[in-house]
N, C-alpha and C positions, 0 to 999 in steps of 0.2 A: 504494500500500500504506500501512496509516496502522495503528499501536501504541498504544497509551493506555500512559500511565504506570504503570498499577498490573498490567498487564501483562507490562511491560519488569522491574517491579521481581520476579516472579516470572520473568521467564525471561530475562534479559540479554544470552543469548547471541546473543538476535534482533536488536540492537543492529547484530550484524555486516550484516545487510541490509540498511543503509542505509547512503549515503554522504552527500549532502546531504539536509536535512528543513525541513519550515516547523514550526512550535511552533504548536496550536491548542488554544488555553481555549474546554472546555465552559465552563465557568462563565460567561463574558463573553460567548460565541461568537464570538471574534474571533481574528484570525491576531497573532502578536506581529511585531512589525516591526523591520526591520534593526538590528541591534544591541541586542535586548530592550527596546525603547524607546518604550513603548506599544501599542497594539494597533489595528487596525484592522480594518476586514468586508471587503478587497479584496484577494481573493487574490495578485494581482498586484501589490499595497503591502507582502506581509510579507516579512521578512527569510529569507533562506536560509540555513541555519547546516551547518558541518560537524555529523555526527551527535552522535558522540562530545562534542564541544563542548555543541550542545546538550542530551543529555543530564545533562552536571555543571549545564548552567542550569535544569532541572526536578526532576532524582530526588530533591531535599528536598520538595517539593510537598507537600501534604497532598491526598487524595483529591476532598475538594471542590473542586477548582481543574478537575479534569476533561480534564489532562492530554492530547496524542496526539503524537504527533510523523509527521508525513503526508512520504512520498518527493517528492522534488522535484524 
């Protein structure tokens, strides 16, 4: 299941359906890696974040950045 940000930022409550998430930029199209710490194309390289956690690391975002947060 995979949320975009600008989604999330209209309907929050959907937040609840996820427990763990990876963090994916359209903008770069890469997966952000373990501890927001650059990005990579390997699914199996990015980091897993609690939802909620990474939510407060996106919802400033600006829509260009192209935001998802995908179940993990």
């Amino acid at each position: 299941m995979k949320l975009t940000q600008q989604h999330l930022k209209k309907h929050p409550e959907k937040l609840e359906r996820f427990n763990r998430v990876r963090i994916w930029s359209g903008e770069w199209h890469m997966w952000w890696r373990c501890s927001a710490q650059g990005y990579t194309g390997h699914m199996d390289e990015a980091g897993v974040f609690d939802a909620y956690d990474a939510w407060g690391r996106v919802a400033h975002c600006g829509p260009e950045k192209k935001i998802s947060l995908v179940a993990a």
